[in-house]
N, C-alpha and C positions, 0 to 999 in steps of 0.2 A: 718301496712298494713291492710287492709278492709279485711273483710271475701267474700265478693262476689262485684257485683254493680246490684242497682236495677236503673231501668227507670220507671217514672210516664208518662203515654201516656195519654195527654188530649189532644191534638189537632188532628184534622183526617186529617190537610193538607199533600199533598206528600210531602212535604220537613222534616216533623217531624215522620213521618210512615216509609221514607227512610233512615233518622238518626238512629231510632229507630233501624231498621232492620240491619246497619251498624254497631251497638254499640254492639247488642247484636251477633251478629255475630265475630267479632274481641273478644271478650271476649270468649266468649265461647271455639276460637282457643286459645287464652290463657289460659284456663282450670278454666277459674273463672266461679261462679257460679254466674246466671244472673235471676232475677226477673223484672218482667213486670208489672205493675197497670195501667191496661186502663180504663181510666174514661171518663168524661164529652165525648167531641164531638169526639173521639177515636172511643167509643164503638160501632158506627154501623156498623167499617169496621173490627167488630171481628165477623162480624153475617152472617151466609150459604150468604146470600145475601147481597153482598156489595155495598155501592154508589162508584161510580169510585174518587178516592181524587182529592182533589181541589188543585191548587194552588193559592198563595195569588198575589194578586193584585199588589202587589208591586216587585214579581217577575215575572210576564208575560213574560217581554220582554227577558230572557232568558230561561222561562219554555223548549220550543221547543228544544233551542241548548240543555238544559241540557239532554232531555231525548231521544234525539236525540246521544248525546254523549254515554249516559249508553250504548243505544242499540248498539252503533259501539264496544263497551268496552264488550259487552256479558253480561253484569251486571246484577243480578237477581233484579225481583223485590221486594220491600217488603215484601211482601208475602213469595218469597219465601227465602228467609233471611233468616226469621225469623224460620221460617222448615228448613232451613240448622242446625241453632242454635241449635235450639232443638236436633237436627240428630246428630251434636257436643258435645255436654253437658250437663250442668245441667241448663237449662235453664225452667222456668216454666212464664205461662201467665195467669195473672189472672183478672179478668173482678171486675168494682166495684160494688157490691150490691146496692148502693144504685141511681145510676145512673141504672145499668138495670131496676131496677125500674119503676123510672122516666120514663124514655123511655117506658116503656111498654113491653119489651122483655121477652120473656120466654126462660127456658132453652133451647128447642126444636130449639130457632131458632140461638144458639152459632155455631161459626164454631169449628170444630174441635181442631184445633188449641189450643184452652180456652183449662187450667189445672183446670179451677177451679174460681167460686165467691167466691168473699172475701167483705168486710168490710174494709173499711181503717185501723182502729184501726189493725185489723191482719196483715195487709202488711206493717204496722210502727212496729209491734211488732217484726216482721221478718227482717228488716231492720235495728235494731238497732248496728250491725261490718258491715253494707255494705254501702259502698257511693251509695252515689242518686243521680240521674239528670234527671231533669224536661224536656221532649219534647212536 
């Protein structure tokens, strides 16, 4: 058995911030220790100011019913999932160095949420008894 599970967060669409926030929440009520790497198109909805997420084109035609359904179901958002998680466990989030970068971001504008920039090379080094999956 795995010592924790990590999630790689590249994409910023709802349906992968929603998994995200699903995965690590269900773990953490399992008491497993849960790792975050948001990189590429993830990282601007780790920043005080967020773009509202997208959905893909190829799910439109159910976007509405689905988040229409959450909201009948009381369902948190992503967001706050993810702070349940944390609230839960051992849960940490780390943003990628070299994609803040890129982007331009500076510390100052992280939401709270971030435990922490990392480098890949340390979020593989930390990951090496934890299963991984890519959202």
């Amino acid at each position: 058995m795995s010592k924790g599970f990590g999630i790689v967060l590249y994409s910023g669409r709802a349906d992968s911030l929603i998994l995200a926030g699903v995965l690590a929440q269900t773990a953490a009520n399992y008491e497993i220790p849960v790792r975050i790497f948001v990189t590429s198109f993830a990282t601007p909805y780790f920043m005080r100011e967020k773009p509202e997420p997208k959905v893909p084109e190829v799910f439109q035609d159910l976007a509405e019913r689905m988040m229409q359904g959450m909201a009948k179901m009381g369902a948190p958002s992503w967001y706050e999932m993810l702070k349940t998680a944390k609230e839960l466990g051992d849960v940490r989030i780390m943003l990628c160095s070299m994609t803040m970068e890129a982007l331009g971001y500076s510390k100052d504008q992280i939401d709270p949420i971030v435990d922490d920039i990392v480098g890949a090379a340390t979020f593989l080094a930390e990951m090496s008894d934890y299963q991984v999956v890519f959202v």
